[in-house]
C-alpha positions in Angstrom: 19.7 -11.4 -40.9 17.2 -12.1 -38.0 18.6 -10.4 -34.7 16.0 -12.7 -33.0 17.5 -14.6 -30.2 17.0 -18.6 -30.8 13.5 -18.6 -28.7 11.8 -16.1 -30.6 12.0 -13.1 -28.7 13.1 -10.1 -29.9 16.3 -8.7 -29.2 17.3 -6.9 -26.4 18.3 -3.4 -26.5 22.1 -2.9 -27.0 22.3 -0.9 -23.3 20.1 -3.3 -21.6 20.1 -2.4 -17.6 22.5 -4.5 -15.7 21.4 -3.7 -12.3 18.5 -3.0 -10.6 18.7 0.8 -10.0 19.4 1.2 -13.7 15.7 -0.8 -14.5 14.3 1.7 -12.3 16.1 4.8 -13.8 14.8 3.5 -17.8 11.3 3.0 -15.8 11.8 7.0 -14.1 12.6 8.0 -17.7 9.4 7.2 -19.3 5.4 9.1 -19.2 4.9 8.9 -14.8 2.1 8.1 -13.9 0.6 10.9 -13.4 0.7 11.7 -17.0 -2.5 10.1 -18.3 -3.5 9.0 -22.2 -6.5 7.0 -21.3 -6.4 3.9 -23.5 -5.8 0.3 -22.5 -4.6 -0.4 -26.6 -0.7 -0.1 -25.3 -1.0 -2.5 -22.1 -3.1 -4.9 -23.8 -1.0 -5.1 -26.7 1.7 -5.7 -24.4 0.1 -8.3 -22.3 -1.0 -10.1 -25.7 3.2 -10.6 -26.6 3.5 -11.7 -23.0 0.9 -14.5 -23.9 -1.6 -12.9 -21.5 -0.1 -13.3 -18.4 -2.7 -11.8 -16.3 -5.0 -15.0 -17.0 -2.7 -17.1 -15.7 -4.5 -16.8 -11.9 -7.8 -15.3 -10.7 -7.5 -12.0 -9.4 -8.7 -9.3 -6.7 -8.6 -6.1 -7.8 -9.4 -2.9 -5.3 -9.8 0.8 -6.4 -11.3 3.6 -4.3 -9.8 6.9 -3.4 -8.6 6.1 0.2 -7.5 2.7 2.0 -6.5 1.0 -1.3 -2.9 0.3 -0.5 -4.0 -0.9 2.9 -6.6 -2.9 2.1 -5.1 -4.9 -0.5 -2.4 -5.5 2.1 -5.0 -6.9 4.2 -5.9 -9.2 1.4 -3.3 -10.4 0.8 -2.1 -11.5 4.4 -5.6 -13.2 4.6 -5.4 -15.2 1.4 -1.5 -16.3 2.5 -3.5 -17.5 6.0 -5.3 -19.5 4.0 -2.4 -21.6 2.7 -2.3 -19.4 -1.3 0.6 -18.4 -2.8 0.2 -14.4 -3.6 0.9 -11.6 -5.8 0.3 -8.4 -4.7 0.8 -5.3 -7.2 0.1 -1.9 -4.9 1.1 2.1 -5.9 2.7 3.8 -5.2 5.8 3.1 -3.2 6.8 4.7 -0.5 10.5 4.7 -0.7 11.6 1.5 -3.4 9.7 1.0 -6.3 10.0 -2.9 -5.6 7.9 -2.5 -2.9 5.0 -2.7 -5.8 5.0 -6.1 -7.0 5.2 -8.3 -3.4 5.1 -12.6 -3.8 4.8 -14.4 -0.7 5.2 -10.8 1.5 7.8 -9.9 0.5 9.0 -7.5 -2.0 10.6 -8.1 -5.5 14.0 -8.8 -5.2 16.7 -7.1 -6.9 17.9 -9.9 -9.2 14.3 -11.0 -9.7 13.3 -7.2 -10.7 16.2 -7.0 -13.1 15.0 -10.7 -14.6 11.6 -9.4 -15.2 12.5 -6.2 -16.8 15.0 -7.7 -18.9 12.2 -10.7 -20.4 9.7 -7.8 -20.5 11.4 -5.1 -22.2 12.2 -6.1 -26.1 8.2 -6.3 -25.9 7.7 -3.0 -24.7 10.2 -1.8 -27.6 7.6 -3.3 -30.3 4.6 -1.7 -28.1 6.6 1.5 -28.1 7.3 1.0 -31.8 3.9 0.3 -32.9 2.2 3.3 -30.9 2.5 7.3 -31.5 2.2 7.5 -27.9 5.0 5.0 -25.7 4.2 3.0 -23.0 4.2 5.1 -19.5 6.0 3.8 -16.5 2.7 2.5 -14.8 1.7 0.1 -17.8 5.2 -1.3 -17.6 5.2 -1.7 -13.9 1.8 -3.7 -14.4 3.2 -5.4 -17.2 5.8 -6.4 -15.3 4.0 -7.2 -12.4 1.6 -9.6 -14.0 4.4 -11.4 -15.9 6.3 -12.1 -12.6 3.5 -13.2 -10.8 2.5 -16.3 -13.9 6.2 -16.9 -13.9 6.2 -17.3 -9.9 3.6 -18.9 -10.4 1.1 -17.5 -7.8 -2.5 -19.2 -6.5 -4.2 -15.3 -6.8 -2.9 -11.8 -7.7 -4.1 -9.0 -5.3 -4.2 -5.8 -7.8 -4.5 -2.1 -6.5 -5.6 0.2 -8.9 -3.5 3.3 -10.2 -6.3 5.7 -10.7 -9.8 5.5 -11.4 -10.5 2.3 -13.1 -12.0 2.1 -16.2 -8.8 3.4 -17.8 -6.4 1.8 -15.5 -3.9 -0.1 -16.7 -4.7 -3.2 -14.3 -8.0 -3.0 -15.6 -6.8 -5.7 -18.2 -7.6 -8.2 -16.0 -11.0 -9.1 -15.3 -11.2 -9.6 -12.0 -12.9 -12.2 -9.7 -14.1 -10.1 -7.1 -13.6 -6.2 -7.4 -12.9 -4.2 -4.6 -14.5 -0.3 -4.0 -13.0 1.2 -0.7 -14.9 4.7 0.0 -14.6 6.8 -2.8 -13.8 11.1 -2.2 -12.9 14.0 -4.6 -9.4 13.3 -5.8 -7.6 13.4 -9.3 -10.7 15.6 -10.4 -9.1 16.8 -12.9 -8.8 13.4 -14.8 -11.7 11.3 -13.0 -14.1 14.1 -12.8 -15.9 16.8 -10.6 -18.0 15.6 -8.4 -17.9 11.7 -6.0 -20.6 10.2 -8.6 -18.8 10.7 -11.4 -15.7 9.7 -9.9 -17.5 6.3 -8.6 -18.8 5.7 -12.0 -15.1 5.7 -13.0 -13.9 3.4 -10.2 -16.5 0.7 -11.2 -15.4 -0.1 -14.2 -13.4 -2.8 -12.7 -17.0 -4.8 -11.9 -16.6 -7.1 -14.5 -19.5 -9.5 -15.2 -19.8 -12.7 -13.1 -17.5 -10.9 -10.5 -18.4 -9.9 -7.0 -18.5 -6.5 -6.2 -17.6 -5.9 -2.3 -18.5 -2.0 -1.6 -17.1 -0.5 1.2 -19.5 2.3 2.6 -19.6 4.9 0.3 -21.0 9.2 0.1 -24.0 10.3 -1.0 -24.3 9.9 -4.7 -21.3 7.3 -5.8 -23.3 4.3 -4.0 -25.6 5.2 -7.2 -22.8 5.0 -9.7 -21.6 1.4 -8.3 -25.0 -0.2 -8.3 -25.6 0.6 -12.2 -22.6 -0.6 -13.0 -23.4 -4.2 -10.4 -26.9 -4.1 -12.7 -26.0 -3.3 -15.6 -23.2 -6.5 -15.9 -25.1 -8.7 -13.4 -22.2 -8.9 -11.0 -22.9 -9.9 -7.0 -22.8 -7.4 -5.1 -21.9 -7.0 -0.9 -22.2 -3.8 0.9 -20.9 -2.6 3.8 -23.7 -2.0 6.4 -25.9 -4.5 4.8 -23.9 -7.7 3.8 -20.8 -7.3 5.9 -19.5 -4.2 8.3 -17.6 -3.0 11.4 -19.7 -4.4 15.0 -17.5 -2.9 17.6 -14.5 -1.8 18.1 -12.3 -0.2 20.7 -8.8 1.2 21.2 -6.3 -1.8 22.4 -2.9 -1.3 22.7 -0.8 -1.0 19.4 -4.3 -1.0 17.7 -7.6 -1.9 18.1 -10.2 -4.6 18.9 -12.9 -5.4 16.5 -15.9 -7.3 16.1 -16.5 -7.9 12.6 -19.7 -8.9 10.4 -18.1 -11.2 7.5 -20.2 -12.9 4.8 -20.8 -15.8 6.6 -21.4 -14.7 10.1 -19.2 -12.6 12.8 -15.4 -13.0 13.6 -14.9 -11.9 17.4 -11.9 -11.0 19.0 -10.0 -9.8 16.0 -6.8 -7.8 16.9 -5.8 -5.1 14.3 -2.6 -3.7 14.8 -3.4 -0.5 13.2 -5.2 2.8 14.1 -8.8 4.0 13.5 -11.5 4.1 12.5 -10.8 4.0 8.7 -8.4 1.0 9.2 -11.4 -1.3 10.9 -13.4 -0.3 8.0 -10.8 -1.7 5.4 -10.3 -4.6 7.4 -14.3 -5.2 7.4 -14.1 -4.5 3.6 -10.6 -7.1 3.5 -12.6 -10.2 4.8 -15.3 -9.9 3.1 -13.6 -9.9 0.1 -11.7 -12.7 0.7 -14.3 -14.4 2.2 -16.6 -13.8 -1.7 -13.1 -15.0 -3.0 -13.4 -18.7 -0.8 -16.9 -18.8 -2.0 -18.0 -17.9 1.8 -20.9 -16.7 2.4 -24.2 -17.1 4.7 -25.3 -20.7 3.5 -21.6 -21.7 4.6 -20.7 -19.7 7.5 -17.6 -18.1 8.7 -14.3 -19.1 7.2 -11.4 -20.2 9.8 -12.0 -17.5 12.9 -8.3 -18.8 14.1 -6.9 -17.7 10.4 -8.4 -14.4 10.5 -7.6 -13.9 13.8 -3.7 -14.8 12.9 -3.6 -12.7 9.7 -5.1 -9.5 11.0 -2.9 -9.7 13.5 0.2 -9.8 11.0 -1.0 -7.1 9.2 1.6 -4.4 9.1 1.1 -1.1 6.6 4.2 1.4 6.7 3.5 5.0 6.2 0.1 4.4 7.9 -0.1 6.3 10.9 2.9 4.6 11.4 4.7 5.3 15.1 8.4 5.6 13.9 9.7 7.5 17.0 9.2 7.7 20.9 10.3 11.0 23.0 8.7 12.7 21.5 6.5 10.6 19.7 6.7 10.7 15.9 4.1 9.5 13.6 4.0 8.9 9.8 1.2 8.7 7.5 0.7 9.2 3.5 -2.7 10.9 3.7 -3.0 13.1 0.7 -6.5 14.3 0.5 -9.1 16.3 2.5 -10.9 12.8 3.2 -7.8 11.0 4.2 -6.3 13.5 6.6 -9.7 13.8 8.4 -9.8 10.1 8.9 -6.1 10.8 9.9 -6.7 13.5 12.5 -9.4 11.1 14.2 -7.1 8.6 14.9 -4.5 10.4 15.8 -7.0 12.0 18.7 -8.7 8.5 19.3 -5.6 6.3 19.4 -2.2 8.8 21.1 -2.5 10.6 24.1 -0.9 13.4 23.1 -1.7 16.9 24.6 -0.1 18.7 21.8 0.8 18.2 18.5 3.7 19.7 15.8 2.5 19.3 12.0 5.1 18.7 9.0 3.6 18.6 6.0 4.6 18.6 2.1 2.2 18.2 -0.7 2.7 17.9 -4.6 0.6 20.4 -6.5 -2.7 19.5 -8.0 -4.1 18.2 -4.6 -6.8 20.0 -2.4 -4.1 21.4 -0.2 -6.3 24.0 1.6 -9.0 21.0 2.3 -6.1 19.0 3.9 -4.5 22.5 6.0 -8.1 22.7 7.1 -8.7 19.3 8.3 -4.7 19.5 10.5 -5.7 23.3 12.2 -8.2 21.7 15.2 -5.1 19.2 15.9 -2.2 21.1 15.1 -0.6 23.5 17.5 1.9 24.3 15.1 2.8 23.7 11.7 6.4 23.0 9.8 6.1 23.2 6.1 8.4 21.8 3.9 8.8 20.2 0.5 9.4 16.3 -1.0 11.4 15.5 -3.7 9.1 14.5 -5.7 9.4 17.2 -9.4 5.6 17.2 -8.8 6.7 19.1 -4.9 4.8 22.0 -4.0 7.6 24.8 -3.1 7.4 25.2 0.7 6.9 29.0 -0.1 3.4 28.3 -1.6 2.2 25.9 0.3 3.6 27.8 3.7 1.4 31.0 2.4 -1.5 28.4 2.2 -0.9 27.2 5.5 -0.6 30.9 6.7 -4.3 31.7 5.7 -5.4 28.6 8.0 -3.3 28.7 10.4 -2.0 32.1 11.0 1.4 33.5 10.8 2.2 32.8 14.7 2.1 29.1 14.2 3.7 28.4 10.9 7.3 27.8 9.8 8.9 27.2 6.7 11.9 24.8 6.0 12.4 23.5 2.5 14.4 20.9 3.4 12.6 17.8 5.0 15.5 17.1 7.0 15.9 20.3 8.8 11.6 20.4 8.9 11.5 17.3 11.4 14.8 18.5 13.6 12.4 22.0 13.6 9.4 19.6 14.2 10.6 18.0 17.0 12.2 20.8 18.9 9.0 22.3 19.2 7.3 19.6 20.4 10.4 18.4 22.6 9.8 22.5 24.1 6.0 22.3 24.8 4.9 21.9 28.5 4.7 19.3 30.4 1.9 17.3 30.8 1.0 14.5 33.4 -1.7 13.3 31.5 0.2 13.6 28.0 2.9 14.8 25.7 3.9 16.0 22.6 4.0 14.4 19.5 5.1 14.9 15.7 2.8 13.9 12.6 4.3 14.5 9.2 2.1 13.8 6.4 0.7 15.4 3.1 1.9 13.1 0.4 3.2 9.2 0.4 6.1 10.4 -0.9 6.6 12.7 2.2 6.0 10.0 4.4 8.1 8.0 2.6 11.4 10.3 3.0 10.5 11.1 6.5 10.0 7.2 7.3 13.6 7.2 5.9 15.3 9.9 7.7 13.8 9.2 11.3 14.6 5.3 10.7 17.3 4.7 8.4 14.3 1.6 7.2 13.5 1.7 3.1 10.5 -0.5 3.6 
């Protein structure tokens, strides 16, 4: 006897999740995603019993090593200006996996996430079936993700990347335009050893036909991007040629910036974010939504007021995020050597803060010493502690770390990250007074530090 329901599916399982936080515990309980089998077979086998729900709208897609997340938020809020309906799919969270698959701004909700799971999991079962190796928690998420978003239905799906590219999971989709935001030595272990080798990774989301909007890139994975643009004869725009940052200067709660789009400058554009890093993704945003309205130099700018309006909406928690006055307390998920320099720059160009307490907790794997060494020339003390994440460095490693680059006088240790910030902002509350400044608080190391710490200091889950 057929234990098909009436519509053709298969069955679902026996113990289906009823609620939301039980979808995300049977998600938590398969391969994460930083366990990698590099093979597209499992999510495109997936997508096919979906009936390939990832061609049901165009799509954006944006790798790189640093500014993803941000970007595609960018994106997302521009296309939305522009009168689209949007998904967005971004990783990872920072403190509800819901946060991933956004329509309309706003995140999943908990009956729709429980919907989509529900429709999408008997598939996964035959996947799982079918394969020696089952379906990790990333392929469902994008799985998911692209089945909400045809069933919303949405105008244009804005896809981050999970790693890399070529291998990616979202890399099912072959995207309209594909987006490269500056690409740095991360995940070397899996993407490879040097930035031209990891580049040559990341482009394997140029598909051909697409448009391929570079932000500026290091010495050496330029090289890998522009094969990859020749070799499938894809358009390509570059930052400092085609499109880029014109000006920009420190305004309050952000910055001002004059931007070079495809089809001419947008003045006056107010970005409610800080530094230098965060003009360059907007530069990279517009442009890629500009290749995406077909803009471009024969047609001029799009709408200036629209731009102006979206950038100025654009919000991007865990981002340098100001989550506390008196003393001031910032957040941000920097989680490599490149990021926290980019990091430490803005926290200098942006705060006027004479002195500055560090919290930080990393997961293992990551160029911790890279990232210690980029926080010493800002830091006047350091308070290390440790996430929750199974991947945590323990705070006794990575406080003997921060020992070698910091020196014994201006380290502490405290496990927990509750009793780190009380720590964190006692010191700073007890530096001297300044006229011309005061102290300040950055915790950062990891998203998923930034994440619990947004949490703690706010009481806010998104």
């Amino acid at each position: 006897m057929s234990t098909s329901p009436p519509d053709g599916r298969p069955a679902a399982a026996p113990h289906a999740p009823r609620t939301a936080a039980q979808v995300e515990a049977a998600l938590l309980g398969r391969w994460p995603e930083t366990r990698l089998e590099p093979s597209l077979t499992r999510i495109a086998a997936l997508l096919d019993l979906l009936g390939s729900p990832e061609r049901a709208a165009p799509v954006v897609q944006v790798t790189g090593t640093n500014g993803k997340t941000t970007t595609a938020r960018m994106i997302d809020e521009l296309l939305r200006g522009f009168g689209l309906r949007v998904g967005r799919f971004t990783s990872p969270h920072l403190t509800s996996m819901r946060e991933r698959i956004v329509l309309d701004g706003q995140p999943i909700s908990e009956e729709r996430f429980l919907a989509a799971y529900t429709d999408v999991a008997p598939y996964v079962d035959l996947v799982d079936a079918a394969n020696d190796v089952p379906m990790s928690f990333f392929e469902v998420m994008v799985a998911l993700s692209f089945a909400f978003f045809a069933d919303a239905p949405v105008d244009v799906a804005v896809v981050e990347v999970g790693m890399g590219g070529r291998w990616d999971a979202t890399n099912v989709a072959d995207a309209r335009v594909a987006v490269i935001t500056p690409v740095a030595l991360d995940h070397a272990e899996y993407l490879g050893p040097d930035v031209a080798t990891i580049a040559a990774e990341k482009a394997g989301i140029i598909k051909p036909g697409s448009v391929a909007v570079l932000s500026h890139q290091p010495a050496g994975a330029m090289d890998s991007l522009l094969r990859r643009v020749v070799e499938v004869e894809a358009t390509v725009a570059r930052e400092g040629t085609e499109f880029g940052v014109l000006e920009r200067r420190v305004a309050v709660g952000g910055q001002q910036l004059r931007l070079q789009g495809l089809g001419g400058e947008y003045e006056e554009v107010y970005l409610p974010l800080f530094g230098a890093h965060q003009a360059q993704n907007a530069a990279t945003a517009l442009a890629a939504v500009e290749a995406f309205l077909g803009a471009g130099a024969a047609t001029g700018t799009v709408a200036m007021e629209v731009v102006r309006d979206a950038f100025a909406a654009v919000r991007s928690p865990g981002r340098l995020e100001r989550v506390r006055t008196s003393p001031t307390v910032l957040v941000d998920a920097a989680h490599n050597p490149a990021g926290m320099a980019a990091t430490v720059e803005a926290v200098r160009e942006s705060f006027d803060l004479t002195r500055v307490v560090g919290v930080v907790g990393c997961v293992t794997g990551k160029d911790v010493t890279g990232m210690l060494t980029a926080l010493e020339g800002l830091c006047a003390d350091l308070v290390v502690t440790q996430n929750s994440s199974p991947r945590a460095m323990p705070a006794d490693e990575l406080g003997a770390l921060a020992v070698d680059v910091f020196g014994a006088d201006r380290v502490s240790v405290h496990p927990q990250l509750a009793e780190a910030l009380e720590s964190a902002i006692e010191l700073a509350e007890a530096g001297p007074d300044d006229a011309l400044g005061g102290s300040g608080v950055l915790v950062t190391g990891s998203v998923i530090t930034a994440g619990e710490a947004r949490t703690l200091l706010t009481g806010r889950r998104r």
